[in-house]
C-alpha positions in Angstrom: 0.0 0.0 0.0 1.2 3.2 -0.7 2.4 5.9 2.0 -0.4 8.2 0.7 -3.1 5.5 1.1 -2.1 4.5 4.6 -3.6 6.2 7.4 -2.5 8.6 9.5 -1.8 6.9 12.8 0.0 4.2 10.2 2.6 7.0 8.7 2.8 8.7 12.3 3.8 5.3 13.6 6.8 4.8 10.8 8.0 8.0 10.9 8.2 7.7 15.0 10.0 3.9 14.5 12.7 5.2 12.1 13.9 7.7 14.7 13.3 5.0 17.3 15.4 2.4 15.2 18.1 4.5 14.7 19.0 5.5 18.2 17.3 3.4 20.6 19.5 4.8 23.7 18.0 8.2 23.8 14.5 6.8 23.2 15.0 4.3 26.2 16.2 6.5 28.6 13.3 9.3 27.6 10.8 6.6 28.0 12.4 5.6 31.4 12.4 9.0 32.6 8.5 9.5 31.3 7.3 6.9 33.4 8.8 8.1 36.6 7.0 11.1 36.1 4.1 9.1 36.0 5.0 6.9 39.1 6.0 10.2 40.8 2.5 11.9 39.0 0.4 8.8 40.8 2.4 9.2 44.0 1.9 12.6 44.6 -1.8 12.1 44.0 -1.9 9.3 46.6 0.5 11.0 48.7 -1.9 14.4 48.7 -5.1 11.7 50.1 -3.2 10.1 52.5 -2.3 13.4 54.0 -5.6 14.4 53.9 -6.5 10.9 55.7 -4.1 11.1 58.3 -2.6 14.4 58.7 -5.2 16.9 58.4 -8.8 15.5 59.0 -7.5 12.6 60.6 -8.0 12.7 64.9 -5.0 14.0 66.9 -4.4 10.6 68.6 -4.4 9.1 65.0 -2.4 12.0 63.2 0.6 11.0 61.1 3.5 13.9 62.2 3.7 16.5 59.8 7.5 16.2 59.3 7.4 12.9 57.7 4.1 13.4 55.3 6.8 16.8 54.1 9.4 14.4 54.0 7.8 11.9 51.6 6.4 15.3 49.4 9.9 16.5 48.7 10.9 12.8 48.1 8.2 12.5 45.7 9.0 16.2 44.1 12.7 15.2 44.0 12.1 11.9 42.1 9.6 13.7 39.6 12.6 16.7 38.7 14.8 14.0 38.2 12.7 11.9 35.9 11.5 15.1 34.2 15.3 16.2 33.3 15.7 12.6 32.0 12.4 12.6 29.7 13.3 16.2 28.3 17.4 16.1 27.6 17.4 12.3 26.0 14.5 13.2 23.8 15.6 16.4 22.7 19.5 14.2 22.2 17.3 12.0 20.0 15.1 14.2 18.3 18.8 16.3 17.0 20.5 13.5 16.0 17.4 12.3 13.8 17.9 16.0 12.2 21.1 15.0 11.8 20.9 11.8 9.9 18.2 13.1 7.7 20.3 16.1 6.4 23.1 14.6 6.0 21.0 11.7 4.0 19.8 14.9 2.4 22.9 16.2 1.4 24.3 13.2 0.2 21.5 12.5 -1.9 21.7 15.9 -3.7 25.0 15.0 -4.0 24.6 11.4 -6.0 21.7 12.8 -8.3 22.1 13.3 -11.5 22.3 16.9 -13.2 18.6 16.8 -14.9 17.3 16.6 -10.9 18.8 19.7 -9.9 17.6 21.5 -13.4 14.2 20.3 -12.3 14.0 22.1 -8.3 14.5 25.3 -7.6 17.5 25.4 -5.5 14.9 27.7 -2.2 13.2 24.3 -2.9 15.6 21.9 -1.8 16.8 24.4 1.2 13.5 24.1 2.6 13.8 20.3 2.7 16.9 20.3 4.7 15.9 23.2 7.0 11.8 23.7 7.4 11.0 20.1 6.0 13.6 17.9 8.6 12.7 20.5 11.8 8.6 20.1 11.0 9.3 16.1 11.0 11.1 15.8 14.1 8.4 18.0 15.8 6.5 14.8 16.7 9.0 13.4 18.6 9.3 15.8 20.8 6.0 14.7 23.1 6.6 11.2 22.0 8.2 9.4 25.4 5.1 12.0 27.6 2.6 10.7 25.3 3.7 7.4 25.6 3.4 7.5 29.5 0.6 9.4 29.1 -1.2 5.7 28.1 0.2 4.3 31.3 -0.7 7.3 33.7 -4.5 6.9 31.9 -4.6 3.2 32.9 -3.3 3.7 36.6 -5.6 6.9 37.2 -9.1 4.4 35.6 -7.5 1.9 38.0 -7.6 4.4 41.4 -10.4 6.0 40.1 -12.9 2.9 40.1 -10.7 1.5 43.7 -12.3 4.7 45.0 -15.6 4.4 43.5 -17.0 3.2 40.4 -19.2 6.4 39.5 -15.6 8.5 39.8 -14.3 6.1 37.0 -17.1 6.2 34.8 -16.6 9.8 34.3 -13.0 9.3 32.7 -14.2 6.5 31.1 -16.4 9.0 28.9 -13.9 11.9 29.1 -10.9 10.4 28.0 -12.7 8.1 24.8 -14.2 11.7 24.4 -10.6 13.3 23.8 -9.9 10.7 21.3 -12.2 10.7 18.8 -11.5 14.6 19.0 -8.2 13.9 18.7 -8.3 11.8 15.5 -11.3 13.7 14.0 -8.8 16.5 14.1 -5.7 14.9 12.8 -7.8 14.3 9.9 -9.1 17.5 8.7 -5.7 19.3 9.4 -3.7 16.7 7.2 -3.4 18.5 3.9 -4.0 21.8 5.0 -0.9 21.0 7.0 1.0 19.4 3.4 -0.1 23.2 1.6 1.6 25.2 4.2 5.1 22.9 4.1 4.6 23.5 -0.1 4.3 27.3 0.6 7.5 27.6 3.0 9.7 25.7 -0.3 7.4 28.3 -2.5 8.8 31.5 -0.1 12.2 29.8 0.4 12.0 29.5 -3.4 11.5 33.5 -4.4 14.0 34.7 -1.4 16.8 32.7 -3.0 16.3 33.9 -6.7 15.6 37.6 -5.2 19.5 37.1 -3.3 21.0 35.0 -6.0 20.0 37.6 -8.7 20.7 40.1 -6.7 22.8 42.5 -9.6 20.3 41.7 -12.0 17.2 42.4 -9.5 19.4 46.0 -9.2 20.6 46.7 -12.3 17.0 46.0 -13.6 15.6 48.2 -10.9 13.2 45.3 -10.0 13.2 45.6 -6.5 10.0 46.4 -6.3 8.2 43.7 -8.3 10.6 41.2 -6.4 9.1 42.9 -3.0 5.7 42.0 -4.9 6.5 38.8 -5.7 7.9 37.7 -1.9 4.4 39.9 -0.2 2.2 37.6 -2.4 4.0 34.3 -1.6 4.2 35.2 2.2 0.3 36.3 1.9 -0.3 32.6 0.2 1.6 31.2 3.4 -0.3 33.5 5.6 -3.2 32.2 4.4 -2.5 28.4 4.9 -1.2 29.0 8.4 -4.3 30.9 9.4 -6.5 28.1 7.9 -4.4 25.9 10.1 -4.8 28.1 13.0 -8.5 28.4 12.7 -8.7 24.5 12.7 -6.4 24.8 15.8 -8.0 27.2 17.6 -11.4 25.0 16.9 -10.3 21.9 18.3 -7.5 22.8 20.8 -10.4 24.4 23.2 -12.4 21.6 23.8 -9.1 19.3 23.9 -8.3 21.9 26.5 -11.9 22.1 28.6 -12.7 18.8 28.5 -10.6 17.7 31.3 -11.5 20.9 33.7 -15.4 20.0 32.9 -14.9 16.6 33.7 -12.7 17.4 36.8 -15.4 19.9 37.5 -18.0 17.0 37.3 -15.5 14.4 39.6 -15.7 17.1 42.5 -19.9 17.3 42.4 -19.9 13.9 42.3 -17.4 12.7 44.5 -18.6 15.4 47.4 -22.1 13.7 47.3 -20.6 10.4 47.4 -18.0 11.7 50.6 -21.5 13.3 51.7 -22.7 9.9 51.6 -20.1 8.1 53.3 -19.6 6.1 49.9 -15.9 7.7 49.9 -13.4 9.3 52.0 -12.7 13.1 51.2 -8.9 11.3 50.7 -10.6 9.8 48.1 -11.9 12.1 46.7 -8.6 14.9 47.1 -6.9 11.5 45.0 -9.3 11.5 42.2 -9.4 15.4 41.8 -5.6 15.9 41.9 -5.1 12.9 39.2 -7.1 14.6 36.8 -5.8 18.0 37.8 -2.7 16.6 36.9 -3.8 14.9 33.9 -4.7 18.2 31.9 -0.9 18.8 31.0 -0.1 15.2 29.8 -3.2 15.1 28.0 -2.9 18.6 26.4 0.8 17.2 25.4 -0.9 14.3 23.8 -3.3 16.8 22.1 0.2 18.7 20.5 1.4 15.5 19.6 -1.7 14.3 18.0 -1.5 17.8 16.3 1.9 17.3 15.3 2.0 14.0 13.6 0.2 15.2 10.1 2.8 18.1 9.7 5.5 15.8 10.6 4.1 13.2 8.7 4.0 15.5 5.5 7.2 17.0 5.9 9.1 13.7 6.1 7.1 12.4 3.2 8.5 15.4 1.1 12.0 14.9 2.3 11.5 11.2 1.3 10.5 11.9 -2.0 14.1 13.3 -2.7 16.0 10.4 -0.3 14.0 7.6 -3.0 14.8 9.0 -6.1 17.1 6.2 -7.9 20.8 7.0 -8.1 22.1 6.6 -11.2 24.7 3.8 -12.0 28.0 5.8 -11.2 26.7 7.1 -8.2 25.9 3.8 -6.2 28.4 3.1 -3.6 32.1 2.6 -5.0 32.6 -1.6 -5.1 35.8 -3.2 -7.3 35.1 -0.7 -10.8 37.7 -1.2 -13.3 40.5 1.0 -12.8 41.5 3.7 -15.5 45.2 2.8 -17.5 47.6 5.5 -16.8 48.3 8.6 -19.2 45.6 10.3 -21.2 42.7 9.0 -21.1 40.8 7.9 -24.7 37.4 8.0 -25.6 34.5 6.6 -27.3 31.3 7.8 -27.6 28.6 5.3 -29.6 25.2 6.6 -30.3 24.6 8.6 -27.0 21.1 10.2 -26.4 20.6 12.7 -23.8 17.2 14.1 -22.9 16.2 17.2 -20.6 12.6 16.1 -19.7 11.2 15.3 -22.6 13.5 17.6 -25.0 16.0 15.2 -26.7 19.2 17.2 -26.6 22.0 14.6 -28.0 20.2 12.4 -30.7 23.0 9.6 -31.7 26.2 11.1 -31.2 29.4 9.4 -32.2 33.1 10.4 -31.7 36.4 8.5 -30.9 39.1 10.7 -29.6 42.8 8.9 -29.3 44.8 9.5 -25.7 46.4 12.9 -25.8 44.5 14.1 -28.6 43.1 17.6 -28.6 39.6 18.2 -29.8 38.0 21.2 -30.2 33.9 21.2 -30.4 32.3 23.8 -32.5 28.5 24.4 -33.5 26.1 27.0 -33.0 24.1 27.7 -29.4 21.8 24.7 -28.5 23.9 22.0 -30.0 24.2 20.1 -27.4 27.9 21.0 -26.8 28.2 21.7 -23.0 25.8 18.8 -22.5 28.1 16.6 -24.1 31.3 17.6 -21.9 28.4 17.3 -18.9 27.3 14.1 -20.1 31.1 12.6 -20.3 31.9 14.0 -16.6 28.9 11.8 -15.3 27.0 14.9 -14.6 23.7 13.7 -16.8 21.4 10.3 -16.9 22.1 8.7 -20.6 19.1 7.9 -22.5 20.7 5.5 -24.5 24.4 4.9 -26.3 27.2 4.2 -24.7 29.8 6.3 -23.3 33.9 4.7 -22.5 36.8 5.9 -21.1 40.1 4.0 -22.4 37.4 0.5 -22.6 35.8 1.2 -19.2 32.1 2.0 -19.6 31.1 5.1 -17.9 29.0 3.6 -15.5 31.5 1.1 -14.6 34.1 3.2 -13.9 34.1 4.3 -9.5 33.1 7.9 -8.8 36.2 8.8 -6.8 38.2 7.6 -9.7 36.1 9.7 -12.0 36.4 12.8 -10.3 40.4 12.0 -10.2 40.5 11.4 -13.8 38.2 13.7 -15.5 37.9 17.5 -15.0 35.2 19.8 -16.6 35.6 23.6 -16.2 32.4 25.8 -17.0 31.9 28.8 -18.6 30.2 30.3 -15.7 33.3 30.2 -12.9 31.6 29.3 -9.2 34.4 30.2 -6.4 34.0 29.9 -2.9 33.9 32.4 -0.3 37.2 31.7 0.6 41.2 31.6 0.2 42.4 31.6 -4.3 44.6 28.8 -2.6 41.8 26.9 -1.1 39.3 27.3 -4.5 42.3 25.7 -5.9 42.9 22.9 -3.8 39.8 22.1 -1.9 41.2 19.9 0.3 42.7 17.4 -2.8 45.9 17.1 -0.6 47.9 19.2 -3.1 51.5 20.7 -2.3 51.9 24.8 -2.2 53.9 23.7 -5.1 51.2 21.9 -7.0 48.8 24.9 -6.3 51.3 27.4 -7.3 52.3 25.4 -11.0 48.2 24.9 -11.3 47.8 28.9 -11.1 50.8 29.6 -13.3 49.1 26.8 -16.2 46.2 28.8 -15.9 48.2 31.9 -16.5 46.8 33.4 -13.2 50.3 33.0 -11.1 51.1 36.9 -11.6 47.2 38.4 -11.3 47.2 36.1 -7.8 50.8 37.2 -6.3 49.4 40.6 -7.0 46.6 40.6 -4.8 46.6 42.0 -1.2 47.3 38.7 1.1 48.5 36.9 -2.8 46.7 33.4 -2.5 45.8 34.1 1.2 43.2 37.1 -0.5 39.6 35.7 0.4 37.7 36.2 -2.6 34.4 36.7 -1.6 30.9 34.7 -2.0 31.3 33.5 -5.3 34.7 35.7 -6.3 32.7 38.4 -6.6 36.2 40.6 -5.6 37.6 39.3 -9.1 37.1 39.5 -12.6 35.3 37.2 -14.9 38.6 36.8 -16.7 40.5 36.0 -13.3 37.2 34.2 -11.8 37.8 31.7 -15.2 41.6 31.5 -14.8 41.3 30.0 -10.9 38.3 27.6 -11.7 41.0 26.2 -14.2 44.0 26.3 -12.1 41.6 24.2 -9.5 41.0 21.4 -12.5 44.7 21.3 -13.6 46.0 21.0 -9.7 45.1 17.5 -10.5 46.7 16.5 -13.2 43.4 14.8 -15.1 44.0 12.8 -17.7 40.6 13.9 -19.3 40.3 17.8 -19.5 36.6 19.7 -21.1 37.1 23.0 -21.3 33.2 24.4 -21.9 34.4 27.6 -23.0 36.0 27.9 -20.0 38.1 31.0 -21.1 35.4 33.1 -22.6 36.4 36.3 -20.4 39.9 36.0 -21.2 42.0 38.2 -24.1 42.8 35.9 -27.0 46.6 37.1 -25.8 46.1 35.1 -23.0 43.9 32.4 -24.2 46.6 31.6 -26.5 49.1 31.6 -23.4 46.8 29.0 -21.3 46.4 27.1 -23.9 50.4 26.7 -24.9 50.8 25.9 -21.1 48.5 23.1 -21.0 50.1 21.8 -24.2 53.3 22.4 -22.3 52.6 21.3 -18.3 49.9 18.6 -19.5 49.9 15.1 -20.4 46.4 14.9 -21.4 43.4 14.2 -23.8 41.4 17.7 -23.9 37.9 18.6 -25.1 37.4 22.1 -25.8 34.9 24.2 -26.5 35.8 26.5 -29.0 34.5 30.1 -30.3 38.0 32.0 -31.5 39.4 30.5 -34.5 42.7 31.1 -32.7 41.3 28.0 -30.3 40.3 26.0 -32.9 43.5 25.7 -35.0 45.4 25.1 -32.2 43.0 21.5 -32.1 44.2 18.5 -33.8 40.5 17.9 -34.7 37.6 20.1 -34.9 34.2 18.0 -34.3 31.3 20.0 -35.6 27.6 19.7 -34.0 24.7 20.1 -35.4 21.5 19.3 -33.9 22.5 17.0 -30.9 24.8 15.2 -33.3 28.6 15.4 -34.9 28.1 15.7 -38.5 31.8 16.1 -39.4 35.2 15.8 -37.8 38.6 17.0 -39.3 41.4 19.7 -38.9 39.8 23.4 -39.3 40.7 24.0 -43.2 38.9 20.5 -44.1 36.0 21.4 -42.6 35.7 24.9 -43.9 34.4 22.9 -47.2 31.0 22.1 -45.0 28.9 25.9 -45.9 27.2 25.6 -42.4 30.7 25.4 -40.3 32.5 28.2 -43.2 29.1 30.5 -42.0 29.8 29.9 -38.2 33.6 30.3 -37.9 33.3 33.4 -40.0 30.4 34.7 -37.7 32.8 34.2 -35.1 35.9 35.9 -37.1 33.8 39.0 -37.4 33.0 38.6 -33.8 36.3 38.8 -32.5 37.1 41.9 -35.4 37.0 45.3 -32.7 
């Protein structure tokens, strides 16, 4: 049966054992702690009648001594602070390390998925899994080990209640029943409101992170205030949903609240004619009022936790609709993958499709390039020519063909290795808020030396000693403190500081003079034992290539040096499109 089919109570129930599976310690110990509130709940109740028994009403000759009915109340306080520390800090360990697992499940899944996932979800989207999404489905737990003892604490007060008279029990047995069926009447209405309001927070999360990620557009545009408009309406969509919420809330959560005042209300007329009687002791009767005095907290817990379960419920499904999407192939977990040869890396691409949805971007492609070759891939915007280099890196799901590095299939071949072997560099240069010689070597285990002979490849070496602090210089959130020509130069520098044996350029020197284009190039022809891909738009580029493969239409329709294929009319009109181009 389906998640979605399932009822309520059913999904609350999985969702509770998963947390409950994974650290069982924390859980114990909470319950533990739970249930010596309720001892220590029960005792004080008892403890509260016998003194009225035999300290206060009781004759003087019969009196119990004040000092020890004190004694045993701070006992009895003593134990319940202890057991109420226990319930509340192993519960809140558990409930934080269930976070925990679930991001970092999270963030390895983004990790493992493919490309075409990511150009699917708006990145605000996938925030508010790992922040609003994990903290809403861990909400739940936090009542869980009171609610649980909560059961016990019902069964112990029905048991006292009927030892002290039978009427006194029949009154909780139609209050407590009573706060059920409210209870799950509720949980059911408030399910999906509760799934719109979690869609609305990714939908907020969504239009904040475009508004801050475009935020020089949004300026230079001077749309600030239709992106104000746009975040008001999606907040006032969320307002809306939470105040539905609320209203259902504030419908339900009165009644959960009254009912046990009414029917303590009801105990008290009833149990003072039945002391009036002599059918029951006013001890009694101070026992059955305090227990359900005392039962209003645990049960308006188990009314929040009742509340709870759909939100948590919904949020964990969404979070578990990104943890169950397949991996692809090359990201399972590594086992015994063929390992690459040594030296430049060859390859061989046989009839690959590609697909973005249901667009079919590569449509049969076929190309062999030899170990240490240098290929340069030209063809007009929409070709399918950064896909391709994407596609090769493992970044995409194939559709169909075959892809091989050196005779290891794609797939076959372990992701670490992969990422040793192959580098792409993008047009669009992403740096990290942090050191040039830390965007270089992130971490790879790289010498000074090896970063230093990476930046000098790149032809960045002189730009970078320049700086304030030289390397040490802190670029800023995405190198915003450099140029797009210097930005491109150290995303390079941070592929060549690992000497891959497979290097796609996409373009990858676009903000860069053709002076020093035609420098970085030399170097890596120089410093580099390698098989390159390159992306090419300067004609400069693409007669330093061995081979020119030209696309058109998802596919290579020729291959040959530059002057052979300036025969073809198509690739004459392109590369003299770009000749004019480059013409100040």
């Amino acid at each position: 049966m389906s998640a979605s089919r399932d009822s309520m109570p059913r999904r609350g129930y999985r969702l509770i054992m998963r947390s409950v599976r994974a650290h069982p310690v924390p859980h114990l110990v909470a319950l533990l702690g739970a249930l010596g509130f309720v001892a220590a709940t029960v005792g004080t109740a008892w403890l509260l009648g016998w003194i009225t028994d035999n300290v206060i009403i009781a004759p003087e000759s019969e009196r119990t001594g004040p000092a020890a009915a004190a004694a045993m109340v701070i006992g009895v306080s003593v134990a319940s602070g202890i057991s109420v520390l226990m319930r509340r800090w192993f519960l809140a360990m558990a409930e934080l390390r269930t976070q925990r697992d679930w991001r970092r499940a999270l963030l390895h899944r983004y990790i493992d998925l493919p490309m075409d996932f990511h150009r699917e979800r708006d990145p605000g989207e996938l925030l508010a899994h790992a922040d609003s999404d994990v903290n809403t489905a861990t909400m739940v737990l936090k009542p869980l080990a009171f609610a649980v003892s909560v059961v016990v604490l019902v069964v112990v007060t029905m048991v006292a209640l009927f030892a002290a008279h039978p009427l006194l029990a029949l009154i909780a047995a139609i209050v407590f029943p009573a706060l059920a069926v409210i209870s799950r009447v509720y949980t059911r209405m408030v399910e999906a409101p509760s799934a719109e309001v979690q869609r609305r927070v990714g939908e907020v999360s969504e239009v904040a992170h475009e508004s801050f990620d475009g935020a020089v557009v949004v300026k230079t545009l001077g749309r600030e205030p239709i992106e104000v408009e746009r975040m008001r309406a999606a907040s006032a969509r969320l307002r809306d949903e939470r105040i539905r919420v609320g209203r259902m809330r504030a419908s339900f959560e009165p009644s959960i609240d009254a009912l046990p005042t009414v029917g303590a209300i009801v105990l008290l007329l009833v149990g003072a004619w039945l002391v009036g009687r002599g059918s029951a002791t006013p001890g009694d009767l101070v026992l059955a009022a305090t227990l359900f005095s005392l039962l209003a907290l645990p049960l308006f817990i188990v009314g929040f936790f009742l509340e709870e379960m759909p939100r948590s419920v919904v949020s964990l499904e969404r979070v578990d609709r990104v943890l169950d999407r397949p991996l692809e192939p090359s990201a399972e977990p590594e086992g015994n993958g063929p390992v690459l040869p040594p030296g430049p890396l060859g390859l061989q691409i046989d009839g690959l499709a590609v697909r973005y949805g249901s667009r079919l971007v590569l449509d049969g492609l076929w190309l062999a390039v030899s170990p240490g070759e240098t290929v340069a891939l030209v063809g007009a915007t929409g070709s399918g020519k950064s896909t391709l280099l994407e596609t090769v890196a493992g970044l995409n799901s194939v559709a169909g063909g075959s892809i091989q590095l050196s005779g290891a299939a794609l797939q076959d071949v372990p992701s670490r290795e992969l990422h040793s072997a192959v580098a792409l560099v993008f047009q669009e240069a992403f740096l990290f808020a942090d050191t040039v010689t830390e965007n270089v070597g992130l971490q790879w285990g790289r010498s000074p030396a090896d970063v230093t002979a990476a930046l000098d490849s790149a032809a960045a070496g002189a730009f970078v000693d320049a700086l304030p602090d030289g390397g040490s210089t802190v670029v800023g959130e995405r190198g915003v403190t450099l140029s797009g020509g210097q930005r491109q130069r150290v995303a390079l520098a941070r592929a060549l500081v690992r000497s891959p044996r497979l290097l796609m350029l996409d373009d990858a020197t676009s903000a860069v003079d053709p002076v020093v284009e035609g420098e970085i190039l030399a170097n890596l022809r120089r410093d580099l034992d390698t098989t390159m891909l390159v992306v090419a738009h300067r004609i400069s580029t693409i007669e330093l290539a061995d081979r020119v493969a030209y696309l058109a239409g998802g596919r290579i329709v020729a291959t040959g040096t530059h002057d052979e294929l300036l025969d073809i009319d198509d690739y004459r009109s392109l590369v003299s499109a770009y000749e004019q181009a480059e013409v100040p």
